[in-house]
Structure formats: C-alpha cells, structure tokens
C-alpha positions, -999 to +999 in steps of 0.1 A: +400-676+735+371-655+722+364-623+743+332-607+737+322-566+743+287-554+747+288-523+735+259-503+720+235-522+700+256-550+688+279-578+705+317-572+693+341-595+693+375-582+702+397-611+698+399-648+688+427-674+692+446-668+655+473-649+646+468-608+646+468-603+604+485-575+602+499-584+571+495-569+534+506-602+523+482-632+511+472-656+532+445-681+540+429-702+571+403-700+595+406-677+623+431-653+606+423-614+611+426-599+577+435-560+578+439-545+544+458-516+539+450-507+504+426-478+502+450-450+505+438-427+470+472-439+460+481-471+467+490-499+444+459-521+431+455-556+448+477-544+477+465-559+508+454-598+520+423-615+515+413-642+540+382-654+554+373-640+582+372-642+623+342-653+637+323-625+636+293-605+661+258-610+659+244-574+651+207-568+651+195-549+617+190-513+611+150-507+617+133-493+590+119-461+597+089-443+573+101-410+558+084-381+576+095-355+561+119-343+539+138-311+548+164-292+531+179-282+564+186-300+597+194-282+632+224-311+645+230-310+678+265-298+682+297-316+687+300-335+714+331-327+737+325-344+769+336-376+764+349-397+785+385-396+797+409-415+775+438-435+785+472-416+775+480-428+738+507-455+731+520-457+699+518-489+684+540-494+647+520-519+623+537-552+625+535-583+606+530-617+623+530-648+607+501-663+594+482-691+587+483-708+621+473-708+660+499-684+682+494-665+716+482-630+712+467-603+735+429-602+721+420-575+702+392-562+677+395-575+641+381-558+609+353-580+589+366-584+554+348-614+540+318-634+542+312-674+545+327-694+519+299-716+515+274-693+510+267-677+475+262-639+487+279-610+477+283-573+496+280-540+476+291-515+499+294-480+490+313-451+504+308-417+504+326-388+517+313-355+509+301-356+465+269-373+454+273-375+422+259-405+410+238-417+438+204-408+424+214-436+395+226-462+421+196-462+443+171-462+415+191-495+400+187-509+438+159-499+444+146-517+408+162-546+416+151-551+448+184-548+463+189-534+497+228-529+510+251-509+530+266-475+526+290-459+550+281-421+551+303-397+566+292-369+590+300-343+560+281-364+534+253-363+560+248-323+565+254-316+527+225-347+517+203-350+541+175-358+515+196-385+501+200-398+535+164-401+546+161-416+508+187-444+520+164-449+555+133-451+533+146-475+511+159-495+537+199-495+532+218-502+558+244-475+571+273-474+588+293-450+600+325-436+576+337-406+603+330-374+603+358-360+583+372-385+564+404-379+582+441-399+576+442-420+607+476-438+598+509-427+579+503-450+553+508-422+523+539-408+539+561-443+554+538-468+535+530-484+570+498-480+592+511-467+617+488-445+640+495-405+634+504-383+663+474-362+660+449-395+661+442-405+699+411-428+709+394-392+721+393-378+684+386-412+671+353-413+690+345-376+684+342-383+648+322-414+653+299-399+675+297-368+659+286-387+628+258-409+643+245-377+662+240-361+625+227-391+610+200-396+644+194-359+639+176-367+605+168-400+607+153-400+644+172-434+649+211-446+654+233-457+625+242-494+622+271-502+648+296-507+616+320-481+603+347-484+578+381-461+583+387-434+557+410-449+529+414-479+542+442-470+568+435-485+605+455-508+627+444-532+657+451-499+673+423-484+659+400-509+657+408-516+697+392-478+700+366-479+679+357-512+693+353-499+726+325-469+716+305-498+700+316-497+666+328-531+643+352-526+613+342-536+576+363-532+551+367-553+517+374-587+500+411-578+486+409-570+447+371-566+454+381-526+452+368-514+422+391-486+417+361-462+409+375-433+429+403-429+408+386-403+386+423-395+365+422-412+331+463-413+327+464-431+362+476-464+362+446-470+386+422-457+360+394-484+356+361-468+328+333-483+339+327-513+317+365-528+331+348-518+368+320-544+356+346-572+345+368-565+371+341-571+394+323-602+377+354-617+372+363-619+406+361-653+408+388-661+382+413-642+405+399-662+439+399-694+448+369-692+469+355-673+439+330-642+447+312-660+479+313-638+506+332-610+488+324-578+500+334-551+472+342-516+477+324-487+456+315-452+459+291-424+459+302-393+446+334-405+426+338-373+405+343-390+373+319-381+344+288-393+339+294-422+315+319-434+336+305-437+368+295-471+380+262-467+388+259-470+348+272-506+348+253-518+387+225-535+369+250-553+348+269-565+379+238-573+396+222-592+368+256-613+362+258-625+402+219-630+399+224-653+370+248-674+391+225-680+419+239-651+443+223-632+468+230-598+480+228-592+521+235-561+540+269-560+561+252-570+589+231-603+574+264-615+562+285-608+596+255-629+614+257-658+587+294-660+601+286-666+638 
C-alpha cells in the first residue's frame, strides 16, 4: 500500500509496502526504507545501511530567482510560535525489523538515501551549519563546471551568510532545509540508538523547520526546496513521521558516500586529508555493488580544517573523474523524480 501526503509544494510519500529499515545493518531489495544512523561527529565510518530506495515523491524544482540585491543585513520576521496544536509525544525506541522482504507495517515517511540504479547520476550534497569556510572555492568549481546541486543550509548559516545564500539562489543550487539549530534530535551519542530525546516533540521539530524557511524566504523572496536533512544524521520514522507532516521529505546519504570532511582532528581515526576524500569518493564503486549510480555523497561547507585540506580543493578532481565515466550530476530533487 502506498499512502500519499500533499503537503506544501511537493507530494510525500509516507509509506510503502516493505519492511520499516530501521536497521544500521546492510541490506538490499526494492522497497526497503534505508535510515542511516551514521552522522553523529563521532560515529564509526561506514556505520549505517545502504539500499536503494522507496519509491520516492515527485517534487517540483526550486525556481530560479534573479539576485536583486545584495545586503549585508536582513530584518527576519521573527519566530514563529503559533503553531498548530501537537498531538501529546509518544516515545518510540529505534527498532530493527528484518529486511529484505514484504511484511505488514503501519505506513510511515521514509528518508531518500539513494538514487536509481540504472541511471549513471551522482548527488553532491553539502551541509552547512553555521562556518563558511570554504564555500567561496566550491561554488566557483560548480559554478565552472556547470554543476548545479543541493545544499541544506541551516537557519544559523542563513542569518550569518546571507550573501552566500542569495549567491546559492543566483547560481541556481537547490536548497533544502538543515533546521535552525542544528540540534541532537536522537540519543544516538549517549545510548548509541536513535531514539527520540525528551526535549524533541513534533512542536519544536516544526519550529526549527519553519523558522528556517522563514529566514531563507526572508532573503530569497521564495520558499526553500521541501527537503531537509536531520542534524548529524540522527532521526527515526518518528521524526521523519513529523517532519513529513509540515511538508518536508528526508535526504540523507548513500552509506560510505560520507566523506568524513568534518572531521577536522588530524590524530582522529576519522581523519580523511583531502586527496583520500577524492579516492574515497571515486572509488566508491569498488566498495558497491551497484557502483556510484545513484549515490548521494555527503560533504560540507564550513568544515574548519585548513585551507589545503578542505575539499573544495579536490571538487574538480571528483567531478572530472565521474565526468569521464559518463555521469551526470542532478539536484536532490531531479534524482528523487527519476525514482517515481
């Protein structure tokens, strides 16, 4: 059974007849939900599943909007507290259901992790919370390249950059939304499970979504793309079932498709300089059966790592490599409707 939820500007779907992934385990089929846990700053690499996934929503593209201006400051309206009322909370511990086949489940919203398997196309998606560093050099490498993407911005990274925004809008990224805090939504870095935290409800969830898009409307003159990705990589069907239900669809990241570039420590295990970012990522398909199509990989603005080692210094490389091998590069959104 598919269940379908018009919501915003974009059809969701909240549920299709496969098992609820839950699972930081491998696995592989069609119709399995893939929810990977691994972005908490200090989880173990390759920790999470990497599947293809659900049938996915038919989102129309972000317009592109001509820059009018370009102001250091921007009045944002202010936060928006009258939302509407919100079903008393019930906790919900992050399970693991088999996978791999059909089973009876109560539908729910799934997180977009992967593209079509047939398709040579790759998704650079990058995050950024409240640094820049670095962005200049990776939208002047897109921008030469004639790549346009998807960043998700948070509400932070919006007030502190508004000239890097409108600069994202003029070039014609895609954005999604990344909250307005970056806040911990699950225990994942105290019980190494995603389960909800006591102080996240589906009230304060849409408060930082909203708040967000408000901030990114205020300077753009126009709504975000109706995608976000959670902070760290910690949700649940919990918290995709909320954000769901304000309009917003979950993408996250082809498993090992992390690049590790926020780990900025060079005695952490983690630690990846940039030219083992580039392998790591044009090697992809040597780890994957499926090799890179429909990967979506996982980078960031704003890492805090030095100059040389930033990996907007190896982009073109990884661009040039995928371009060599007859890939394309889509926005989140081109690649979620080449799943439908």
């Amino acid at each position: 059974m598919i269940l379908w939820l018009t919501a915003g500007t974009g059809l969701f779907i909240l549920g299709v007849a496969a098992g609820v992934g839950l699972s930081p385990s491998q696995g592989s089929g069609p119709g399995n939900v893939a929810v990977i846990p691994t972005a908490a700053r200090n989880s173990p690499e390759n920790r999470g599943v990497n599947l293809q996934p659900a049938t996915a929503p038919v989102l129309r593209s972000t317009p592109e909007h001509p820059v009018a201006s370009r102001a250091k400051t921007v009045a944002l309206p202010p936060a928006n507290e009258d939302l509407s009322t919100v079903p008393a909370r019930v906790a919900r511990e992050f399970t693991t259901p088999a996978l791999g086949h059909e089973t009876d489940f109560s539908p729910r919203a799934s997180s977009f992790n992967r593209g079509p398997l047939e398709r040579r196309a790759l998704l650079l998606t990058f995050d950024a919370g409240s640094q820049s560093d670095g962005a200049v050099e990776i939208l002047d490498t897109l921008a030469a390249a004639g790549v346009r993407t998807t960043f998700f911005l948070t509400g932070e990274f919006i007030r502190d950059h508004p000239d890097l925004v409108l600069r994202l809008d003029a070039d014609g990224h895609e954005v999604g939304n990344h909250t307005e805090t970056h806040l911990h939504l699950t225990r994942w870095e105290e019980i190494r499970r995603h389960e909800t935290r006591a102080d996240v409800d589906r009230h304060r969830l849409a408060g930082e979504l909203a708040r967000t898009n408000a901030a990114f409307r205020a300077i753009t003159g126009h709504d975000m793309a109706p995608i976000w990705r959670s902070p760290y990589g910690e949700y649940n069907g919990e918290i995709l079932d909320w954000a769901a239900a304000e309009g917003w669809r979950h993408v996250g990241w082809t498993a090992s498709m992390d690049t590790l570039d926020w780990v900025a420590d060079p005695s952490s295990h983690l630690y990846r300089t940039a030219d083992e970012i580039a392998r790591r990522v044009l090697t992809f398909s040597e780890r994957d059966t499926h090799g890179a199509r429909g990967a979506i990989v996982l980078m960031h603005l704003g890492s805090g790592r030095p100059a040389s080692e930033q990996v907007g210094r190896v982009l073109s490389r990884i661009l040039t490599g995928y371009r060599a091998r007859g890939f394309e590069f889509l926005t989140a959104s081109d690649m979620m409707r080449g799943s439908s």
